[in-house]
matplotlib code that plots the C-alpha trace (Angstrom):
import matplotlib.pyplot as plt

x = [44.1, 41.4, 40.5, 40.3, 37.9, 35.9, 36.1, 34.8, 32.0, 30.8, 30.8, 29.3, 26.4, 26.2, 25.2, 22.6, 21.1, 20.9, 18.5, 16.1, 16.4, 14.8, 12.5, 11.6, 10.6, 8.8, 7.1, 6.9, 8.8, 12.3, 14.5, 15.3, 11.3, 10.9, 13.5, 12.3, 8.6, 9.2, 11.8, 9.4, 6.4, 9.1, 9.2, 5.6, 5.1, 8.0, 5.6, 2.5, 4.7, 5.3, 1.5, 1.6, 3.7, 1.4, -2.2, 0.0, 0.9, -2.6, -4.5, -2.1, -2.0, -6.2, -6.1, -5.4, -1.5, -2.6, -3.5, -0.5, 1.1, -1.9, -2.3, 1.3, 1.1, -2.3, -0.8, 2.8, 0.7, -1.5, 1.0, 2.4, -0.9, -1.7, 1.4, 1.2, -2.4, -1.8, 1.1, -0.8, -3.9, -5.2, -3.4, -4.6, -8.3, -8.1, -6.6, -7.5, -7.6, -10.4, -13.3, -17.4, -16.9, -18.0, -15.3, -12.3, -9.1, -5.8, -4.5, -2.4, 0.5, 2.9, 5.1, 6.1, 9.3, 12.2, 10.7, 6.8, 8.5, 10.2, 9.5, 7.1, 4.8, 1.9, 2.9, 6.8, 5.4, 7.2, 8.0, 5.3, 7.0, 7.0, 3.1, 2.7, 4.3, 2.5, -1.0, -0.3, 1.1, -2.7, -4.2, -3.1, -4.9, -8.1, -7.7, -5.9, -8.8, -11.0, -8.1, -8.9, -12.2, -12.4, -9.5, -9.7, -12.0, -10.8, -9.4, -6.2, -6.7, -10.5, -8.9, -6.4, -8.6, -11.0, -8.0, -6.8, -10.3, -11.2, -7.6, -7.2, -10.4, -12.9, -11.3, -9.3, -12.7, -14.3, -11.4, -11.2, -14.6, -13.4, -9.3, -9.4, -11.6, -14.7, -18.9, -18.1, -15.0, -17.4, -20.6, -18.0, -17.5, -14.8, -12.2, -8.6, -6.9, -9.4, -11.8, -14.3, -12.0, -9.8, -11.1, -14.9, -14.4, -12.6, -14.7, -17.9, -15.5, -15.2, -18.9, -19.7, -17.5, -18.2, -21.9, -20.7, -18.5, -20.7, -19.0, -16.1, -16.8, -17.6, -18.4, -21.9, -23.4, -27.2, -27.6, -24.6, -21.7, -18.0, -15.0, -12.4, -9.5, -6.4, -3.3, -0.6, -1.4, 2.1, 1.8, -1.3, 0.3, 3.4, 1.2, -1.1, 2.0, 3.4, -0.1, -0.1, 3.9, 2.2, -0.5, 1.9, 2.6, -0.8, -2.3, 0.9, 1.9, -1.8, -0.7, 0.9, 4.0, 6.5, 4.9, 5.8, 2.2, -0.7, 1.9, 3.1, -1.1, -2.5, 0.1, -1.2, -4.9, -4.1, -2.2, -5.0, -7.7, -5.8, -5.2, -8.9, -9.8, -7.9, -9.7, -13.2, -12.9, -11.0, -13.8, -16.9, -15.5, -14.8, -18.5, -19.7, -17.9, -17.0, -13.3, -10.9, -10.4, -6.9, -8.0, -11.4, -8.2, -6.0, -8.7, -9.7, -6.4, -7.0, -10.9, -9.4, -7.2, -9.4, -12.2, -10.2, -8.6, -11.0, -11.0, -7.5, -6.7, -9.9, -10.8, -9.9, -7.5, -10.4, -12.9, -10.4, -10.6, -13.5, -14.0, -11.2, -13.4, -17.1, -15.1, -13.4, -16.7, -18.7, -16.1, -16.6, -20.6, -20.0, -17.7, -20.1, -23.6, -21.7, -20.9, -24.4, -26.1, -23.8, -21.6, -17.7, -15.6, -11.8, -10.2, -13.2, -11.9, -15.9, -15.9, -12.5, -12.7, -16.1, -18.1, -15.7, -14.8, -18.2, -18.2, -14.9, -16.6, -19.1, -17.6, -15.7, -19.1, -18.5, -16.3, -18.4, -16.6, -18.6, -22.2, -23.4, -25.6, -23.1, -21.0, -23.7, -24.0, -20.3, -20.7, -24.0, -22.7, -19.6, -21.3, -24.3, -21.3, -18.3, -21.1, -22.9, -19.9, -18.0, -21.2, -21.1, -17.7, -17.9, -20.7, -19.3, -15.5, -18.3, -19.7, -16.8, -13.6, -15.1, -14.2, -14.6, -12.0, -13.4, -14.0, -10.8, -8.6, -10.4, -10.0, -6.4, -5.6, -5.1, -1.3, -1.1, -4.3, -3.2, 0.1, 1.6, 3.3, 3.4, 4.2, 5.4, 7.0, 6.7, 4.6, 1.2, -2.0, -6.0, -7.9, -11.5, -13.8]
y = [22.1, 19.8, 18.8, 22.4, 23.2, 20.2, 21.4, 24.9, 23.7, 21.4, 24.6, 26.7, 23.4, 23.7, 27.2, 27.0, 24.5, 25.3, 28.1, 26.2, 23.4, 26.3, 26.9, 23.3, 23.1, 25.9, 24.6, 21.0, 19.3, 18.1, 19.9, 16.2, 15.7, 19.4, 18.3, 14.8, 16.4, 18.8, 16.0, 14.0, 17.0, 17.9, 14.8, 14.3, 17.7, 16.2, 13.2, 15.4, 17.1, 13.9, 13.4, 16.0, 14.0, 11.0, 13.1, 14.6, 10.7, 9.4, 12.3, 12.2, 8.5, 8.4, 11.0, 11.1, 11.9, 14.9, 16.5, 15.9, 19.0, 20.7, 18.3, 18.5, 22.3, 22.7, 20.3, 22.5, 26.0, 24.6, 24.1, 27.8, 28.9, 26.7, 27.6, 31.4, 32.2, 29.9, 32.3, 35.5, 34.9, 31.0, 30.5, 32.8, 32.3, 28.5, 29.2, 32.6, 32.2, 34.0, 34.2, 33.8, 29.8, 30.8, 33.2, 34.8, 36.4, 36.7, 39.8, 39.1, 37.3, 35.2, 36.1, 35.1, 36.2, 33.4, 33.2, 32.7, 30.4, 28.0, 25.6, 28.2, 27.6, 24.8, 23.6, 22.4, 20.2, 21.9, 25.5, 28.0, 27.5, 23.9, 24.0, 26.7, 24.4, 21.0, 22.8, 24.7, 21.3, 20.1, 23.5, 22.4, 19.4, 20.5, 22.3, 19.2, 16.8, 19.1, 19.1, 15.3, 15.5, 18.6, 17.5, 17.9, 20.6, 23.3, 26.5, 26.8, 30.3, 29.9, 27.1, 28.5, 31.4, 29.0, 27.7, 30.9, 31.9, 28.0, 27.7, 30.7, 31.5, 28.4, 26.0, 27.9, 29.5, 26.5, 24.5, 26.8, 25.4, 22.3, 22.7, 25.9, 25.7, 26.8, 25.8, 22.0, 21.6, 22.7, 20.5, 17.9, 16.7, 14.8, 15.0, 13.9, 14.2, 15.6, 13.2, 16.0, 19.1, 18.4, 15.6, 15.9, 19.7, 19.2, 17.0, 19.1, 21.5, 19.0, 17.7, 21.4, 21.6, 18.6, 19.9, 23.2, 22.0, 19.2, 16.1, 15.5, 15.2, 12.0, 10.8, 10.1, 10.0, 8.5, 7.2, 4.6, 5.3, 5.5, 4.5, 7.3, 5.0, 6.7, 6.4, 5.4, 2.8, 2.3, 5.8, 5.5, 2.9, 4.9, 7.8, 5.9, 3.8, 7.6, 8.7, 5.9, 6.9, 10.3, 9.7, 8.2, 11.8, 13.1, 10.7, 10.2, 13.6, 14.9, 13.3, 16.5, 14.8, 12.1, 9.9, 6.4, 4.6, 7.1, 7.5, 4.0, 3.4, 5.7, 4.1, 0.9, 2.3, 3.6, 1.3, -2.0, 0.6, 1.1, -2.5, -3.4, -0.9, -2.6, -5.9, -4.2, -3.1, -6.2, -8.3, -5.3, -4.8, -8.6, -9.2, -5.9, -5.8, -9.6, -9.1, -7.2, -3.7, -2.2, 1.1, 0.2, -1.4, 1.6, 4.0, 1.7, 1.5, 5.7, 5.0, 3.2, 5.8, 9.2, 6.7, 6.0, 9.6, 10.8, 8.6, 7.0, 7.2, 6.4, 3.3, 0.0, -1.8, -4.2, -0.9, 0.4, -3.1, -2.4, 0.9, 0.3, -2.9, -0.7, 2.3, 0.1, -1.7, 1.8, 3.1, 0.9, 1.3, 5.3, 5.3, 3.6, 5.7, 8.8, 7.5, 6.7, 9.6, 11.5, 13.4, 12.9, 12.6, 11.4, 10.2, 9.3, 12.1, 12.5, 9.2, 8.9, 12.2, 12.9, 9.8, 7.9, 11.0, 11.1, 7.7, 7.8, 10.6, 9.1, 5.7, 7.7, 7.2, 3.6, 4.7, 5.0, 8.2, 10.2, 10.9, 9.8, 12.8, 15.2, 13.8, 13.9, 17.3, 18.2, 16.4, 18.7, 21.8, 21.5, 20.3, 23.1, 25.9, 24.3, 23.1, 26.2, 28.4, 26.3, 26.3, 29.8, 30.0, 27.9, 29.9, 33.5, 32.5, 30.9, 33.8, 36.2, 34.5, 31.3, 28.2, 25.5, 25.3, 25.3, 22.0, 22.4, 23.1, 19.7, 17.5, 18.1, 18.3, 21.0, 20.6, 22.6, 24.1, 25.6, 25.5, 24.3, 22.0, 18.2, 16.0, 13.2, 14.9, 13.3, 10.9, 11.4, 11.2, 10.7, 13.6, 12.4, 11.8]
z = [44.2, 43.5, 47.0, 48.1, 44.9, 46.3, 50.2, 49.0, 47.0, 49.9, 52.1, 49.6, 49.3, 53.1, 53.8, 50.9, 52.4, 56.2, 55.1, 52.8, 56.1, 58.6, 56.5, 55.8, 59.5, 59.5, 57.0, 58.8, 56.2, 55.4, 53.0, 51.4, 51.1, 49.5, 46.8, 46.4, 45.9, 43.4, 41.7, 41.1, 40.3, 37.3, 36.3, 35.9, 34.1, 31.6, 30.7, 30.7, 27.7, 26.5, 25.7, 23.3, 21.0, 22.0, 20.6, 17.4, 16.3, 16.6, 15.4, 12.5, 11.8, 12.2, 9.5, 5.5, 4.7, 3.0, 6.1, 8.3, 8.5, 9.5, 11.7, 13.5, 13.0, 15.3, 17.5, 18.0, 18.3, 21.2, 23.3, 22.8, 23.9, 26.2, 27.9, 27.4, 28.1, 30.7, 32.2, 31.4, 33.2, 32.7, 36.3, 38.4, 36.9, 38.0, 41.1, 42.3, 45.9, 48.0, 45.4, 46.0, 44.6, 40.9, 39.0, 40.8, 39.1, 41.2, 38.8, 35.4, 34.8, 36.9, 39.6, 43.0, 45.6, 46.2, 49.6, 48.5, 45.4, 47.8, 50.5, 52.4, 49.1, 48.8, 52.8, 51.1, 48.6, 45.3, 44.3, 42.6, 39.7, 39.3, 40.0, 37.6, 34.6, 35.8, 35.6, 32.6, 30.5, 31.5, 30.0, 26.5, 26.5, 26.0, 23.2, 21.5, 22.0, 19.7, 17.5, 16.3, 16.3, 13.7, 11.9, 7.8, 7.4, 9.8, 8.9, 10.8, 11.9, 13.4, 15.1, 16.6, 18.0, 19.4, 21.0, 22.8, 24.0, 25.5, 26.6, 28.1, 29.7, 30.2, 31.0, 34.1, 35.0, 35.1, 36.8, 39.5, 40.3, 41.9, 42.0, 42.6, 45.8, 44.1, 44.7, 43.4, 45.5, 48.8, 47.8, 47.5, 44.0, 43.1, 39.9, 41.0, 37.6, 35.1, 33.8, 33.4, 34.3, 31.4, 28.9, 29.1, 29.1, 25.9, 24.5, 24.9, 22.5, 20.2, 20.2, 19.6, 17.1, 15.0, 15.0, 13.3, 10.7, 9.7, 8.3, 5.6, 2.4, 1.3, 5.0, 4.9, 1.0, 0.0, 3.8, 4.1, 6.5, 4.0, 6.2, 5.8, 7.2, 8.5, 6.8, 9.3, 12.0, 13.4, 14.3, 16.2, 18.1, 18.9, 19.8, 22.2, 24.1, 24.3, 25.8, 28.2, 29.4, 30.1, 32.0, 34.5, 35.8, 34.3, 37.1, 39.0, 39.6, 40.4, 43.9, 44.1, 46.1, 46.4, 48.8, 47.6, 48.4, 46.8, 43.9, 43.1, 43.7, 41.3, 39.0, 39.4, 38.9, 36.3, 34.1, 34.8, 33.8, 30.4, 30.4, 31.0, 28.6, 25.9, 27.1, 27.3, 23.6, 22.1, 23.0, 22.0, 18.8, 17.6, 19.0, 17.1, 13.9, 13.6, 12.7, 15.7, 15.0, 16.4, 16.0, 18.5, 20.9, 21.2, 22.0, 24.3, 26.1, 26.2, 27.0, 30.4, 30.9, 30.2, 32.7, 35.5, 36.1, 38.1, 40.8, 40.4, 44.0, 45.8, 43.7, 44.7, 42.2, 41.1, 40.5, 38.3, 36.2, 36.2, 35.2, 32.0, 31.0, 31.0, 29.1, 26.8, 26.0, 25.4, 23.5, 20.6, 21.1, 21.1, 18.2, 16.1, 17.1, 16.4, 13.6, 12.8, 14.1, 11.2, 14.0, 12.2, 14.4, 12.7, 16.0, 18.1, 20.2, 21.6, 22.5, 24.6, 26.3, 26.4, 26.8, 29.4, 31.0, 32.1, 33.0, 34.9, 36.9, 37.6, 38.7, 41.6, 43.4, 43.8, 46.6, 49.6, 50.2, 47.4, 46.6, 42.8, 42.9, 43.7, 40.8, 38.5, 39.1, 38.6, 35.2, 34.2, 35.7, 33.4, 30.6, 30.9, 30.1, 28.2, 25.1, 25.2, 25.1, 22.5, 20.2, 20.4, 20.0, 16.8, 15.6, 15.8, 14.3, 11.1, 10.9, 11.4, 9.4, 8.3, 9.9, 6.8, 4.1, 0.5, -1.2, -3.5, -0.1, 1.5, -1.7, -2.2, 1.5, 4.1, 4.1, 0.3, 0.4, 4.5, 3.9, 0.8, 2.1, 1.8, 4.9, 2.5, 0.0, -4.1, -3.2, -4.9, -3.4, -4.3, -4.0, -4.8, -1.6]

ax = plt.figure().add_subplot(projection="3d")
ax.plot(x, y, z, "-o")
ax.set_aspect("equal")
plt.show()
């Protein structure tokens, strides 16, 4: 009885198959590369979701306890709209097929036939469906590097409407201006994974932001700098080492396939940039500060890794040392002239995102494949609408709903005064500045 349950099954497997197989030649791929694609393309969009985790643990542990469930609680919702706005109309603003290069909509919502789904979609490289969730796991991202950098003073609310609004409009609109075959894309700029698309673009959000709310309390006071030291450095660890797992299918799975050399490449990229990074800001920050700082080191492991994601697969192995050395060894410079230029930034979320994504992009032009110019002008082009929008952005939710808490709510900590509750239940905390 078995065997026959086995036989059938096998015959069932084989008639499913031979049609997915014509269609794989049509397409001018095998069935077994098809599957091994959008394996592989599902794998990466898990660790992409991974990263999530990875920003809540260091944004957390960078911050004061009493703010840690505000904290995880911005971090859970972003992904919800990410993800949603991303399904309702995010998708078919970055990618909306014929358009005039500048803003194009492909209609609302998702939805595709079995046929259009399958192999006969993106030439057999993975199904609709599969692309859909790997882009929309990068949507979320942006709105979680201005998490950090606002963190402790931020109503929850205005946040999470700047969040729907820069999630679910600008950054698709402006995405689709390079992956989505827009005027970048045809003068030739370059961006494989998002060091401008997605972290500089987020970072402009944040810089905007920053400016806005002003500092925390206590931050800057009669001219000196006061360290506001964050209160779990295990946790940055394990969020950064979590970071760095995702980013092998953040980078690794913007090969869009399973070929075994430009993916098992970019890995390698990839991984000696972080590894340079860490390097690059080891030695800044014992040079600069005297004593070595391990929060300096872990954002420069992520300073690597935000740098060489632009050009991860066009950079020789060497470049991408070298990139992870210079944006390891700016990132401690950055950290500490926002710092003194008053601009409070918790995380150093600017710095990572911003700063060495604009680096990384920039660096693609040591390939001789790409133009500096053109490059530079991806980086302005972005940067001319994302600031501008979020500043306005930031202004209008101030002057609509408010976007500080009150000084009571930020002394005793966002997590009662947002929503009474305590991430560390009966233990007692300060709540002077």
């Amino acid at each position: 009885m078995i065997k026959r349950m086995r036989k059938a099954m096998m015959i069932i497997a084989t008639l499913a198959f031979l049609p997915m197989q014509g269609l794989a030649e049509e397409a001018g791929v095998s069935a077994e590369m098809f599957t091994a694609n959008n394996t592989w393309m599902m794998v990466a969009t898990f660790l992409v979701f991974i990263m999530h985790l990875g920003f809540a643990c260091v944004e957390t542990g960078l911050t004061r306890a009493k703010n840690t469930v505000n904290i995880l609680f911005k971090n859970t919702g972003i992904i919800a709209i990410g993800l949603l706005t991303y399904a309702i109309c995010g998708f078919n603003l970055m990618y909306p097929g014929d358009f005039n290069g500048i803003f194009g909509f492909a209609g609302w919502g998702i939805a595709a036939t079995p046929e259009e789904a399958g192999i006969a979609y993106a030439d057999g490289a993975y199904t609709y469906w599969t692309d859909f969730l790997f882009q929309g796991m990068f949507a979320a991202t942006a709105a979680t590097i201005v998490s950090g950098a606002v963190a402790g003073r931020i109503k929850l609310i205005p946040f999470l409407l700047f969040s729907l609004v820069y999630v679910g409009f600008l950054y698709p609109w402006l995405g689709s201006w390079k992956w989505g075959g827009g005027w970048l894309d045809g003068l030739g700029f370059y961006d494989f994974a998002g060091s401008t698309l997605v972290h500089s673009v987020g970072g402009w959000g944040a810089l905007a932001g920053m400016i806005v709310l002003g500092p925390r309390l206590g931050k800057y006071v009669g001219g000196k700098i006061n360290p506001i030291p964050g209160h779990n450095m295990p946790l940055v660890t394990i969020g950064v080492f979590l970071l760095w797992l995702g980013w092998f299918g953040f980078n690794g799975g913007s090969v869009l396939s399973a070929d075994p050399v430009p993916v098992s490449f970019v890995l390698v990229t990839t991984s000696l940039a972080a590894a340079a990074g860490i390097i690059g800001s080891m030695v800044t920050s014992w040079l600069v500060q005297k004593k070595p700082d391990v929060t300096m080191v872990l954002n420069g492991a992520l300073a690597g890794l935000v740098g060489i994601t632009a050009g991860a697969d066009v950079l020789t192995v060497m470049q991408a040392v070298l990139v992870g050395v210079v944006c390891g060894s700016v990132a401690v410079i950055s950290v500490i002239s926002f710092d003194k230029a008053k601009l409070d930034d918790p995380v150093g979320a600017t710095t990572v995102h911003l700063v060495c994504g604009i680096i990384g992009t920039l660096a693609v032009s040591l390939s001789p494949d790409f133009s500096l110019g053109v490059q530079a002008l991806g980086v302005l082009a972005y940067a001319a609408v994302s600031f501008p929008f979020a500043l306005i952005l930031f202004f209008v939710l101030k002057a609509t709903c408010g976007l500080r808490v009150s000084k009571e709510e930020e002394l005793k900590g966002l997590d009662l005064g947002e929503h009474n509750m305590e991430a560390y239940s009966g233990f007692q905390f300060f709540t002077n500045v």
